[in-house]
C-alpha positions in Angstrom: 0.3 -2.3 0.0 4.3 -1.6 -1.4 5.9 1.4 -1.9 7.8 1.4 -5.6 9.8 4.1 -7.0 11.5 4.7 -10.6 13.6 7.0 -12.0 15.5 8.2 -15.4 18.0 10.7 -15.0 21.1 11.9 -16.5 23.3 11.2 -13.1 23.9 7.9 -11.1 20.4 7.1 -9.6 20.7 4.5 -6.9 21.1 7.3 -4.0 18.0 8.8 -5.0 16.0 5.4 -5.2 17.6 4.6 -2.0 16.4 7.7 -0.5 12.5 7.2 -2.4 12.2 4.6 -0.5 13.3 5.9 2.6 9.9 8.1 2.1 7.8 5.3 1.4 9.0 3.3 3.9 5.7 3.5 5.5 4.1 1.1 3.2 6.1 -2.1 3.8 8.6 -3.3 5.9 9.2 -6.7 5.0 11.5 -6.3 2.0 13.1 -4.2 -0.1 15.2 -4.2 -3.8 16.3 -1.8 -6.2 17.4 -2.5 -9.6 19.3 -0.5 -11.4 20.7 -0.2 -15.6 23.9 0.7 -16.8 24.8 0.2 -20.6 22.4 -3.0 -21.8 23.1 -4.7 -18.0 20.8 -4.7 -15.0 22.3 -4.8 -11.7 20.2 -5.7 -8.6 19.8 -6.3 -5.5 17.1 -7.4 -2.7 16.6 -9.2 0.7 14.3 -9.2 3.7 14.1 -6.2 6.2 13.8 -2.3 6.5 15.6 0.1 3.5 18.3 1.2 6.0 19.2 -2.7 6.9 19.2 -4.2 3.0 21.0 -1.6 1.5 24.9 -1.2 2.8 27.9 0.4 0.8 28.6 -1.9 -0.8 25.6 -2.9 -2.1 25.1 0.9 -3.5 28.4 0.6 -5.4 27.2 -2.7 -7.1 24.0 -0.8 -8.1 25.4 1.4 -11.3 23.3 3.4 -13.8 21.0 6.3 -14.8 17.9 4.4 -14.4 16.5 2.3 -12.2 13.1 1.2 -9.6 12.9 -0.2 -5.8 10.3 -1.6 -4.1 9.3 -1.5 -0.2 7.4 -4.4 0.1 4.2 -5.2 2.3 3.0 -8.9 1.2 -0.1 -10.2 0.7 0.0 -13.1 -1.2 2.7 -15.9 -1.3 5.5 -15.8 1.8 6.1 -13.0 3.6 9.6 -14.6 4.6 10.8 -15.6 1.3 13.7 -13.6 0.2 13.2 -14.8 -3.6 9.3 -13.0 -3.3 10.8 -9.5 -2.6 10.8 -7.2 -5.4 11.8 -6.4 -8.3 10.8 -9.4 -10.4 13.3 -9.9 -13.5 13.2 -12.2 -17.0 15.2 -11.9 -20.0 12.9 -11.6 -22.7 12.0 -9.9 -24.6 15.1 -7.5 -24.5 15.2 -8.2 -20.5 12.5 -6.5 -18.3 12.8 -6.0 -14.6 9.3 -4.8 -12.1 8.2 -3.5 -9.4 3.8 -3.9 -8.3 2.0 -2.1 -5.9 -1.5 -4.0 -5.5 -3.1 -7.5 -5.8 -4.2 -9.6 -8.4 -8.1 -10.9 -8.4 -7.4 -13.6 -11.2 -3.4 -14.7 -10.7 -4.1 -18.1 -10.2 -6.4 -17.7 -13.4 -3.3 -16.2 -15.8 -0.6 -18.6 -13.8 -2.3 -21.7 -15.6 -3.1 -19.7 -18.7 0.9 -18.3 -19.1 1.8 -22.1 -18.8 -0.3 -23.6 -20.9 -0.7 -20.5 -23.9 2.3 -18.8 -23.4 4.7 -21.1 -22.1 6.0 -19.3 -19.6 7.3 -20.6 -16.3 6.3 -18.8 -12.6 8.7 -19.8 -10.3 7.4 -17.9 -7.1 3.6 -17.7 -5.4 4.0 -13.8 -6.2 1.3 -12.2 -8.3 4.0 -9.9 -9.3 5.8 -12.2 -11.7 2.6 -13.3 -12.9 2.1 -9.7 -13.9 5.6 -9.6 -15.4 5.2 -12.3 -17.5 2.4 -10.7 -19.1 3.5 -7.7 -19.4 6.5 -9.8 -21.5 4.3 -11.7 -23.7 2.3 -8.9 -24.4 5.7 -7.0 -25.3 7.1 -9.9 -27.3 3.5 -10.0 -29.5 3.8 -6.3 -30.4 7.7 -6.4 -31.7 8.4 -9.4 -32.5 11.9 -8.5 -33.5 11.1 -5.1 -34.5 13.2 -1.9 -32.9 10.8 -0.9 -29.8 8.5 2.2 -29.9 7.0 3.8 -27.5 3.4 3.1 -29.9 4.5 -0.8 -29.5 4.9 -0.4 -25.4 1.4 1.3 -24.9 0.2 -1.9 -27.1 1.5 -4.2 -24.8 -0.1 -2.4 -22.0 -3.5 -2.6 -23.6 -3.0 -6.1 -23.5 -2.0 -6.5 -20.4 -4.9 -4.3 -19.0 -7.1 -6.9 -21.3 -5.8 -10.0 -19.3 -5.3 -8.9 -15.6 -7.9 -8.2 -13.2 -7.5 -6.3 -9.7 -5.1 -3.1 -8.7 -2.1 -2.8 -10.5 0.3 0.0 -10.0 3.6 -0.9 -11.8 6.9 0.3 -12.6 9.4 -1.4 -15.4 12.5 -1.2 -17.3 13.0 -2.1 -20.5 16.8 -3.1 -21.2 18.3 -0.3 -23.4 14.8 1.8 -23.8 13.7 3.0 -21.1 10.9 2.8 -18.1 7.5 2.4 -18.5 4.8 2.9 -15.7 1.5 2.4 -15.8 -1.6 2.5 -13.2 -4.7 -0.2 -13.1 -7.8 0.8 -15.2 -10.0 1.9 -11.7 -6.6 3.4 -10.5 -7.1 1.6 -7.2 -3.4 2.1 -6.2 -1.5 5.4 -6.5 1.0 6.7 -8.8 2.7 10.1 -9.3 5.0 11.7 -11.9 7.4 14.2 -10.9 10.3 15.9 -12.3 13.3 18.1 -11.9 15.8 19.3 -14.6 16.3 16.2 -17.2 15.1 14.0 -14.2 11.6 11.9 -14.0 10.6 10.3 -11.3 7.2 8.1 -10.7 6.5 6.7 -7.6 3.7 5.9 -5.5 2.9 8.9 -3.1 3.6 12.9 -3.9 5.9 13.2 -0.7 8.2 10.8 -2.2 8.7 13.2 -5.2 8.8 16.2 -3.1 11.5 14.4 -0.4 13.7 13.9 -3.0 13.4 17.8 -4.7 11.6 16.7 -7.8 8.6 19.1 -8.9 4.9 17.3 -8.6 3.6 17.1 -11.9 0.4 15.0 -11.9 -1.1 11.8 -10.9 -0.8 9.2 -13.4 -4.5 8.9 -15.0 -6.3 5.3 -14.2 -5.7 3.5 -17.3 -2.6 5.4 -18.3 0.6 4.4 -19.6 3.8 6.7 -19.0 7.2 5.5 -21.0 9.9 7.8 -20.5 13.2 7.0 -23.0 16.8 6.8 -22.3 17.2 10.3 -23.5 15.0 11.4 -21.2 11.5 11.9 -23.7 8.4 11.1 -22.1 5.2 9.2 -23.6 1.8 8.8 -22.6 -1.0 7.0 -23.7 -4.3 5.7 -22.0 -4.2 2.1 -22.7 -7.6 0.9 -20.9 -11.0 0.7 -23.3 -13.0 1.8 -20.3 -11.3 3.8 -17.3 -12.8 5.1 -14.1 -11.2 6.4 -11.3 -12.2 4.9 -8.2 -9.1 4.6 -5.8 -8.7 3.0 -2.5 -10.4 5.2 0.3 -8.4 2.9 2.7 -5.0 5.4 1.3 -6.8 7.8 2.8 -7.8 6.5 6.0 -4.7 4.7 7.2 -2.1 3.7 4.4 -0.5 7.0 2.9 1.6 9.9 4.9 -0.6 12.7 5.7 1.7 14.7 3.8 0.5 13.1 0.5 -1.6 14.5 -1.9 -3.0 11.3 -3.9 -5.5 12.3 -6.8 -5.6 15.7 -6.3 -6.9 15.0 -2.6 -4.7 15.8 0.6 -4.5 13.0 3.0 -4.4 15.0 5.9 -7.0 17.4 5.1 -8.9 13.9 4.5 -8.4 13.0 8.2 -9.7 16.1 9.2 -13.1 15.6 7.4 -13.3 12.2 8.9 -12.8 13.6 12.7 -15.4 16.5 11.4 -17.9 13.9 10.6 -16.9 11.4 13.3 -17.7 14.3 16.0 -21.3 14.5 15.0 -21.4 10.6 15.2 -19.6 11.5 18.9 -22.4 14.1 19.8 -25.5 11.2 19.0 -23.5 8.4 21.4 -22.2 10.1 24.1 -22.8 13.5 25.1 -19.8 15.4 25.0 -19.8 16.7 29.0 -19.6 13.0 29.9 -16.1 13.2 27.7 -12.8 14.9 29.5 -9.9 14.7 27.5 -9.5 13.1 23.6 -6.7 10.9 23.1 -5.5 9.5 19.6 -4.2 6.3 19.1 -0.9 6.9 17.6 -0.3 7.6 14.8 -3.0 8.5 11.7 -5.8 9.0 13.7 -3.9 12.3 15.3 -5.8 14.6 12.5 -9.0 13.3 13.0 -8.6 13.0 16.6 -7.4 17.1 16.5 -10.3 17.8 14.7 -13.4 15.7 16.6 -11.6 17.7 19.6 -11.8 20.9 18.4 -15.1 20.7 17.2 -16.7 19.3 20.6 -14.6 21.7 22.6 -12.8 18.9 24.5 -9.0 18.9 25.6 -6.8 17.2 23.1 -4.0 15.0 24.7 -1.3 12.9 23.7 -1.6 9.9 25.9 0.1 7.0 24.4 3.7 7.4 23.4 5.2 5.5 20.4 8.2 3.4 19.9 9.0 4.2 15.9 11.8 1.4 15.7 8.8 -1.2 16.0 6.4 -1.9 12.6 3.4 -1.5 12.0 1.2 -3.8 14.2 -1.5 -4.1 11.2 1.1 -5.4 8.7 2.4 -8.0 11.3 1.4 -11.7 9.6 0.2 -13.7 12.7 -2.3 -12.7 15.8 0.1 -13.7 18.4 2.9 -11.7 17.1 0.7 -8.9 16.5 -0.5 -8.7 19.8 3.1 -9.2 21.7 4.2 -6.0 19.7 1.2 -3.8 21.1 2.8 -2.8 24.7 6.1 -2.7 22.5 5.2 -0.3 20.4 3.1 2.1 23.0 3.4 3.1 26.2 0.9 5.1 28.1 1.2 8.4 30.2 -0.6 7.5 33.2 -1.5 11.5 34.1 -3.7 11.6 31.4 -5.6 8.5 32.3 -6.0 8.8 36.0 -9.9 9.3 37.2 -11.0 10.9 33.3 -13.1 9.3 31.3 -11.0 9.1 27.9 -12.6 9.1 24.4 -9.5 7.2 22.1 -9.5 8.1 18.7 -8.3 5.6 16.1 -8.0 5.6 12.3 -10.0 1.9 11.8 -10.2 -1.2 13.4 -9.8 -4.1 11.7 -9.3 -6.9 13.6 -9.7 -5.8 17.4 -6.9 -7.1 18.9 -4.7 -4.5 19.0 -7.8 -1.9 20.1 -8.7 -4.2 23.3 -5.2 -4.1 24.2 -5.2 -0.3 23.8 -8.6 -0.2 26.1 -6.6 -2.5 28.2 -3.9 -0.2 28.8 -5.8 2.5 29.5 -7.9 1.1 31.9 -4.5 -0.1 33.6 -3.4 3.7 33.7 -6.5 4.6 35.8 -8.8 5.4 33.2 -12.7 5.5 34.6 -14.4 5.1 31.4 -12.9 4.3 28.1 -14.9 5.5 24.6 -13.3 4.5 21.6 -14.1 6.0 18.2 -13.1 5.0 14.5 -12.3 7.7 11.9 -13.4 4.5 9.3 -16.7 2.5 9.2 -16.7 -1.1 10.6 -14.4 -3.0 8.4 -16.8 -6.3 7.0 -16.0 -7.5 4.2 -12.4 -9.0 2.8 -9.9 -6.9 1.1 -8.7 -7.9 -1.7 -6.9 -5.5 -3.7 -3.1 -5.2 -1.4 -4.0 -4.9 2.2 -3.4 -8.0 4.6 -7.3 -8.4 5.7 -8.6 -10.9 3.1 -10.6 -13.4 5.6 -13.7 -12.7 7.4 -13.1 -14.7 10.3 -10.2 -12.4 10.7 -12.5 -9.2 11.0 -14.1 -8.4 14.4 -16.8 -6.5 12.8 -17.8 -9.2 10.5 -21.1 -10.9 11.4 -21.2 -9.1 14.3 -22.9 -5.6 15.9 -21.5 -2.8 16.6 -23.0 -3.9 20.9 -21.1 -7.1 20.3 -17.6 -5.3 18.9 -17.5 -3.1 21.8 -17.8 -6.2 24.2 -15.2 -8.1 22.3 -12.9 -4.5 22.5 -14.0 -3.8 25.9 -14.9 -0.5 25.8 -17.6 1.4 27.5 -19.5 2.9 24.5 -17.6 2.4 20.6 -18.7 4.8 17.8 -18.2 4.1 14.0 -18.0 6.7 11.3 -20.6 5.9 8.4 -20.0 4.5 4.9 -21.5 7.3 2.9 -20.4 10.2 5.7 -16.7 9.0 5.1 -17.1 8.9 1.1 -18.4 12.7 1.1 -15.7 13.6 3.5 -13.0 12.6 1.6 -14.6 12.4 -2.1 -15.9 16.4 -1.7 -11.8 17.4 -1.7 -11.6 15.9 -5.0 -13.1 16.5 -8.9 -13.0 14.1 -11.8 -13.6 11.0 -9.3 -15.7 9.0 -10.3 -16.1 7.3 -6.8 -13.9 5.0 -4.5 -13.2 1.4 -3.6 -14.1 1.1 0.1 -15.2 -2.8 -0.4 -13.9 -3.3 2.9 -16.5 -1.3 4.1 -19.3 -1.4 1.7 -18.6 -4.8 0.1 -19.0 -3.5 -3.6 -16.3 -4.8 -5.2 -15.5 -2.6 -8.1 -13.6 -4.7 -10.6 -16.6 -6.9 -10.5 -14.9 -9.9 -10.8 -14.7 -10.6 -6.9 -16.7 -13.7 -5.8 -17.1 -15.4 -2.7 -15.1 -18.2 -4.2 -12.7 -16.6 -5.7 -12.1 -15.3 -2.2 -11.6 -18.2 -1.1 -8.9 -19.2 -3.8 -7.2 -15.9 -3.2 -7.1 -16.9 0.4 -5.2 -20.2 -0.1 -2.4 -17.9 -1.9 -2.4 -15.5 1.0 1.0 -14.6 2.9 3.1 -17.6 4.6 3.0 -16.4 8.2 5.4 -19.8 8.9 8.5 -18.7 9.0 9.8 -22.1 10.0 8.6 -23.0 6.6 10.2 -20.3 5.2 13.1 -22.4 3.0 12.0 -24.3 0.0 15.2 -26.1 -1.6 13.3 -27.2 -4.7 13.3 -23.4 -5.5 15.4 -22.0 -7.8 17.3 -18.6 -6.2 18.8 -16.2 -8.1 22.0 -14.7 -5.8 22.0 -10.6 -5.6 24.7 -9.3 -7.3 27.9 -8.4 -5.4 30.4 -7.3 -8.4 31.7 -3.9 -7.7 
């Protein structure tokens, strides 16, 4: 899960990228980069950390130009601590091409060998991300091959590149004195919108990042699509996949996207409502609702749900933890032990709405358990008598392996194990799941032209069909570096962010 941005406009864009991000911010806080194109020259620059802490004055002066891209980065393969692994990814030829990738590649270590030993082109990171660029440049040098660039010859390149690569690709580019291209995987696992205002067009990866930065929603980009807008402002589609389905990420709508985001023509907080609909009724057949006094939701996506499965079994609704927003996400911290220090960090409880009442906590999912038996803990501390706990999302099984950090089963306290035998590892007095197919009809009945969703998490149906339990396994050995000790690598070569005014 990353957050990318792009934009082609007829004013100075690095403000509004800056301020994309900002939106997005939500989807990674590890790094974050924004490249930028003035005349035939990129400027760029990139580094560990939140928007607000990369990005200082001067930094925006050195970042000229009408077009440009940045990336809020979440990893999940390669080192989370390298600086050299944030995005964007740049090479020089052809006519120099700089990207941003939101998702994961299922056969990286597959085209890595292949682009050394066919295409002669060297990878100098772990990142899947160059591994995509480089295609995407190979494919773009085989359609040209010294030829002036049309927009026919970048949807060409895109065909190929959907040909080669496996897994969930969203991706922004730019193409040194053409223009950006953006293009969405052929299941359309990962998000991508188009917006635009005046000569202005703007893709990025939720709708609120369009709307937070007073561009007009247009459309979601089609799975399989190609969009390549020109330095005069023209845009160009095509659909470059031979077969296209749209299938996205039902995880987006659980957990990952703002609830103010409408991805695929389905709103992510009227999604979360469904889910605590259908997630009451699941309530109702565990524990009857008079043994229930107050509903509390574990900050922060669970809160529609939560509002809803309250409503609907006429129960109070009460905020009961309280959350400290200067700490991350404890799902995208890379290491148990860190996650679990960050818990009482991040949320503190309001005793009054513990004391002697049997509390039913609402959470979006659980995925690996510690954070949720810390939770139980907590309220139990505050003077809870009985803690339920209920998940908006199905028992998470199986590894992800399309851009969210849960790719190893040991990892997943569901896995191999009953839903009795989770709720004695949480801790909790009774734990209710939602259901596979009651989530899919939730969310899927908000939507038309889908043609279903990736939950492989959930259901283990892998849609790209190329997902092995081996290749699982070689996926995991390029999984993030949670060592930040063995975060420097001198043998690398590091390209220094620009600092010219």
């Amino acid at each position: 899960m990353c957050g990318i941005f792009g934009v082609v406009s007829d004013a100075p864009v690095n403000q509004l990228i800056y301020d994309g991000l900002l939106l997005l911010q939500h989807r990674g806080q590890d790094a974050a980069g924004i490249a930028t194109q003035h005349g035939q020259k990129f400027f760029m620059h990139k580094a560990k950390g939140m928007v607000k802490d990369v990005f200082r004055t001067r930094n925006m002066r050195a970042l000229p130009g009408n077009v440009g891209l940045g990336q809020v980065r979440y990893p999940t393969a390669g080192n989370a601590f390298s600086e050299e692994e944030a995005q964007p990814f740049y090479v020089n030829a052809p006519f120099g091409l700089v990207l941003v990738h939101n998702g994961n590649l299922t056969n990286a270590a597959a085209l890595k060998a292949e682009l050394f030993s066919v295409d002669h082109r060297h990878i100098n990171t772990e990142s899947d991300s160059e591994v995509l660029l480089n295609v995407l440049a190979h494919e773009l040098e085989k359609t040209t091959r010294g030829l002036p660039l049309a927009p026919a010859d970048v949807f060409a390149a895109v065909r190929g590149v959907h040909r080669r690569v496996r897994g969930s690709y969203a991706v922004v580019a730019l193409i040194a004195g053409h223009g950006l291209l953006a293009f969405r995987d052929p299941y359309g696992i990962r998000p991508l919108s188009l917006g635009s205002q005046g000569k202005t067009w703007v893709v990025a990866s939720e709708s609120v990042a369009l709307e937070g930065t007073g561009h007009r929603f247009e459309r979601d980009l089609q799975p399989g699509e190609a969009v390549f807008v020109d330095l005069q402002g023209q845009l160009h589609s095509a659909q470059c996949a031979d077969h296209h389905q749209l299938m996205p990420c039902i995880f987006e709508f659980v957990y990952l996207a703002r609830p103010d985001s409408i991805l695929d023509g389905i709103s992510v907080y009227q999604a979360r409502l469904n889910l605590g609909e259908t997630l009451a009724k699941r309530v109702i057949s565990t524990v009857p609702p008079n043994e229930i006094d107050v509903v509390i939701p574990i900050p922060e996506s669970s809160r529609p749900s939560a509002t809803q499965l309250a409503h609907l079994l006429g129960i109070p609704y009460r905020e009961g933890f309280v959350k400290n927003r200067y700490v991350g996400r404890t799902f995208i911290m890379p290491g148990q032990g860190v996650r679990k220090k960050s818990v009482r960090q991040k949320l503190n409880v309001i005793a009054s709405e513990f004391k002697g009442r049997n509390v039913l906590l609402v959470d979006d999912s659980i995925v690996r358990g510690t954070t949720s038996r810390e939770i139980v803990q907590m309220a139990r501390d505050a003077g809870a008598r009985k803690v339920y706990l209920a998940s908006a999302a199905p028992p998470v099984r199986y590894p992800n392996v399309y851009g969210i950090d849960m790719p190893t089963s040991s990892e997943l306290v569901a896995y191999n194990r009953s839903v009795e035998e989770v709720r004695e590892v949480i801790g909790c007095d009774a734990l209710i799941y939602q259901d596979v197919e009651g989530m899919k009809r939730a969310i899927g009945s908000l939507g038309s032209g889908l043609d279903g969703f990736d939950a492989s998490c959930f259901d283990g149906v892998y849609v790209t069909g190329d997902v092995t339990p081996e290749s699982i396994a070689r996926m995991n050995e390029q999984r993030v570096d949670g060592d930040e000790e063995a975060q420097e690598d001198a043998s690398r070569l590091a390209l220094p962010n620009a600092e010219t005014a």
